[in-house]
N, C-alpha and C positions, 0 to 999 in steps of 0.2 A: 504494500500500500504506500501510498506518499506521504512525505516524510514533510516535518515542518522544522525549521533551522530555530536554536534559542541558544542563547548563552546562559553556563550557568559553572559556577565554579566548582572543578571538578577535585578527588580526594589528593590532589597533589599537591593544592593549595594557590593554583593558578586560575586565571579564567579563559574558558575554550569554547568555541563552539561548536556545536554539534547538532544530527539531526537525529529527530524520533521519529521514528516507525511505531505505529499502532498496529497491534494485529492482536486479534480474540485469541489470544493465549494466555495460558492460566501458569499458577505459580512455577515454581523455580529452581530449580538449584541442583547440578552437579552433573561436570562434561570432564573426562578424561578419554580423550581419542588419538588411536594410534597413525602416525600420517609415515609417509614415504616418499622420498622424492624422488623424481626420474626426470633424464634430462630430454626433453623436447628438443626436434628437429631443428628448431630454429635456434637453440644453445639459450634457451631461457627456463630456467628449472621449476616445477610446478609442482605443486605439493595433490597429492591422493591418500586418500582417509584408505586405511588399510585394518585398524579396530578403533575400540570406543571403546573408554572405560567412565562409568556412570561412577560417580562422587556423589555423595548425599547424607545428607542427617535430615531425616525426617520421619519425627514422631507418629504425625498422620496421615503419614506416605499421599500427603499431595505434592510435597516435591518432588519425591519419587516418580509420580504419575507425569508428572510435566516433564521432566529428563526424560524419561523412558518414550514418552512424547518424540518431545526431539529428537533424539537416538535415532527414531525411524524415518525422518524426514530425512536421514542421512545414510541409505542403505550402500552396503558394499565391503563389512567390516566384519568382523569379529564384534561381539561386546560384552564387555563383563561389569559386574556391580563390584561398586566399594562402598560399602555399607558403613557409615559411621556413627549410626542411630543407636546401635546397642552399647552397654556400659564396660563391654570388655573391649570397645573403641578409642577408649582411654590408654591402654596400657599395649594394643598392638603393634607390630611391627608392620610398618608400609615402606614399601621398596620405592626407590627413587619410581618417576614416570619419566620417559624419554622419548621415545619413537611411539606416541599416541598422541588421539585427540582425547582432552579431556571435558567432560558436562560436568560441572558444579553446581550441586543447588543446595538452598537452603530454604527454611521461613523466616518470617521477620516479626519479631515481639517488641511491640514499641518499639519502630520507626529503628533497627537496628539486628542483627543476626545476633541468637542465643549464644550466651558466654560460653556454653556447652558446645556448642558449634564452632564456636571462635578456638577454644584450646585442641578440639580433636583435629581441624580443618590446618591449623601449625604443624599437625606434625606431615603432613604431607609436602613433600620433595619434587621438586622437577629439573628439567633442564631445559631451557627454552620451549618447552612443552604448548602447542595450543591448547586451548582452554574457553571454553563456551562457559561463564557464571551469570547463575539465574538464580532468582528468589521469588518465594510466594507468598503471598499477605494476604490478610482475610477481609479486602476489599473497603479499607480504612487510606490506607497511605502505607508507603515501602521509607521512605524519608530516606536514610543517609544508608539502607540496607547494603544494597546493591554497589555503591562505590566501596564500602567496607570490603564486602567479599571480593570485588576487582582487588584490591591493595595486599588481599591476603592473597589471592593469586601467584600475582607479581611477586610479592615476598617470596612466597613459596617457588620462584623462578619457573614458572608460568608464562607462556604469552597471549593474554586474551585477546579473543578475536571476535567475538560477539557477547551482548548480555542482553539480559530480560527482569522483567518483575512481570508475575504472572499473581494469577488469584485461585486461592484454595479457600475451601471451608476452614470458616474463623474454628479456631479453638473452642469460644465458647458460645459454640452454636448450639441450639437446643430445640425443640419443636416450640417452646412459650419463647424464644428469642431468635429467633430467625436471622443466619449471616452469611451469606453466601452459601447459603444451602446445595450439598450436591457438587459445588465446583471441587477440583475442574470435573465441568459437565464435556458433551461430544463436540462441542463447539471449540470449549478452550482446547479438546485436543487436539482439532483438526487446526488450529494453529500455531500449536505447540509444532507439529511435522511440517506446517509451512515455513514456522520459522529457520527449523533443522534443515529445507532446500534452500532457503535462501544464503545457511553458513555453507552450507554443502558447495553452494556455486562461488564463495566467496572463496572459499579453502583452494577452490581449483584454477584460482587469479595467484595468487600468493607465490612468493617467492620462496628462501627458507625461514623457517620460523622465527630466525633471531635476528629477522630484519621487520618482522608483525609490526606493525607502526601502535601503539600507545591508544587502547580502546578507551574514546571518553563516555560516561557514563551521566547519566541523574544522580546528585547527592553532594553533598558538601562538605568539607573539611576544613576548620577539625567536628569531628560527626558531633549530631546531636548526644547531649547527655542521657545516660541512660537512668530509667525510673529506680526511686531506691524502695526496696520493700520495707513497709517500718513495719511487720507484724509475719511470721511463718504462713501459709496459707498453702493449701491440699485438699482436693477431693477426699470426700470421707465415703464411706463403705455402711448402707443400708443390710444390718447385718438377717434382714429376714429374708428379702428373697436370693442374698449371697450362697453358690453354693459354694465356696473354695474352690474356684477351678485353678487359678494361679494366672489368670490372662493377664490380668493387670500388671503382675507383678512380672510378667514376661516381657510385657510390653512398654514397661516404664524403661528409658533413656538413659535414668540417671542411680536407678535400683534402690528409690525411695519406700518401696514395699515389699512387706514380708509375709508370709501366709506362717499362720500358725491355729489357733482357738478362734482367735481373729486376726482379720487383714489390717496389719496394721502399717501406718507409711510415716517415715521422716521428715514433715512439716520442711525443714532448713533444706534440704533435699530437693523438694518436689519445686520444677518448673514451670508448671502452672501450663503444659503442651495440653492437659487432660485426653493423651490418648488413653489413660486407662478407662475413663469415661466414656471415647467413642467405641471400645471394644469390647466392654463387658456385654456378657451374653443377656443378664439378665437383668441387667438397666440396676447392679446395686452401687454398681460408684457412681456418684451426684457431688457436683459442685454447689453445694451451700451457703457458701460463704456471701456474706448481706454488700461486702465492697466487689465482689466479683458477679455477682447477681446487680449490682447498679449499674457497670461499664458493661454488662451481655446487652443490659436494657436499654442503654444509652446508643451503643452500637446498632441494635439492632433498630434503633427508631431512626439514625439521622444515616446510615451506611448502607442503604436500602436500593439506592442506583446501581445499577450495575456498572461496574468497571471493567475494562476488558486492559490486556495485556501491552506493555510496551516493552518496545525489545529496540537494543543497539547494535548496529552490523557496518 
């Protein structure tokens, strides 16, 4: 789609301009693809996607869904998952990346990528490596998301070459608070793979990787501050229709819960993703809490327009 030119100062501290592309793609986050070069007839060497390795931390696997999205807009590869959602993400070994493209994604918690996110997402390595970084929010604002995870990229010696903010279902979406229900729906994914043709066609202009020219993105630096908790807060566990299956406590990110007599979970722990919430079988984890039930309510009354995806290429 056509692109509209704005200036806006990007995580490096400078002001650049740039254009956006709008396209119905939904949330975000994680691209590791393998490229290859071959030298062309004419002695100008062009880069071919040869695998894809999917990067991602995502609690509610809607950034999962947007990578994996992408991924296939870009067929002709090998592709593998690098899962950094579980808690033994923390302590694994990740092998340098070199010869791939990589999808990066994440979500965005107040206008910023989870701390949780931020510490496993460091320990990954590259070497001039392309790199596609996406992010998903729950149709409120991405704010300084998106350029965050570019910088951790780069850091990570990275070359991005496209980004996005897509939209997933809010965290604290509920059927009495309604927030982007459903996303990503079949729309955001059919341009999730439009997006993945249009890196696909850009990968195949490109030269070698560690001449990638400096992807500008939406967001600003130095990022917005992040919110401080002044109180523990956690899904709590309706202990009648609970049956102990242990979903939650598989499915929590940060292994803020324990199954015993009862499910019990570590308040300073819990990130407040509430995938134990959208996975329990029998609807016994419920977010209760009177400050997290005010901002469902708030979201869900002014966050109600639909927002569709933007993406940088």
């Amino acid at each position: 789609m056509g692109g509209r030119a704005q200036t806006k100062r990007d995580g490096l501290g400078s002001k650049h301009r740039y254009s956006m592309y709008t396209s119905p793609s939904r949330s975000v986050t994680i691209t590791l693809y393998s490229l290859f070069c071959v030298r062309m007839g004419c002695g100008v060497r062009k880069t071919k996607i040869r695998s894809i390795t999917l990067v991602y931390f995502s609690p509610t696997r809607t950034s999962k869904q947007i990578v994996e999205g992408i991924a296939k807009g870009i067929p002709g590869g090998s592709i593998r998952h690098l899962d950094l959602t579980p808690p033994k993400a923390k302590r694994q070994e990740v092998r340098e990346l070199q010869e791939e493209l990589a999808i990066i994604g994440a979500p965005v918690y107040g206008g910023r990528l989870p701390r949780d996110a931020v510490s496993r997402l460091q320990r990954l390595k590259a070497k001039d490596t392309p790199a596609v970084v996406v992010v998903v929010y729950g149709n409120r604002a991405y704010e300084d998301a998106l350029v965050e995870l570019r910088d951790l990229a780069v850091e990570a010696g990275f070359k991005p070459v496209a980004g996005g903010a897509f939209i997933g279902e809010h965290s604290y979406h509920t059927d009495e608070t309604p927030i982007a229900r459903g996303r990503p729906d079949a729309k955001d994914l059919k341009n999730a793979r439009d997006f993945g043709q249009k890196i696909r066609e850009k990968m195949r202009n490109l030269g070698r990787p560690k001449d990638i020219p400096p992807l500008q993105v939406s967001g600003t630096y130095p990022y917005r501050e992040r919110g401080h908790r002044t109180e523990a807060i956690a899904p709590v566990t309706d202990e009648e229709p609970c049956i102990k299956c242990g979903t939650c406590a598989a499915v929590c990110p940060s292994a803020a819960i324990t199954i015993g007599t009862l499910v019990m979970t570590e308040q300073d722990l819990c990130m407040l993703c509430c995938a134990c919430v959208k996975n329990c079988p029998t609807g016994a984890r419920i977010m209760e809490h009177p400050r997290i039930k005010k901002i469902a309510n708030w979201l869900s009354a002014n966050c109600r327009e639909r927002k569709e995806a933007e993406t940088f290429i």
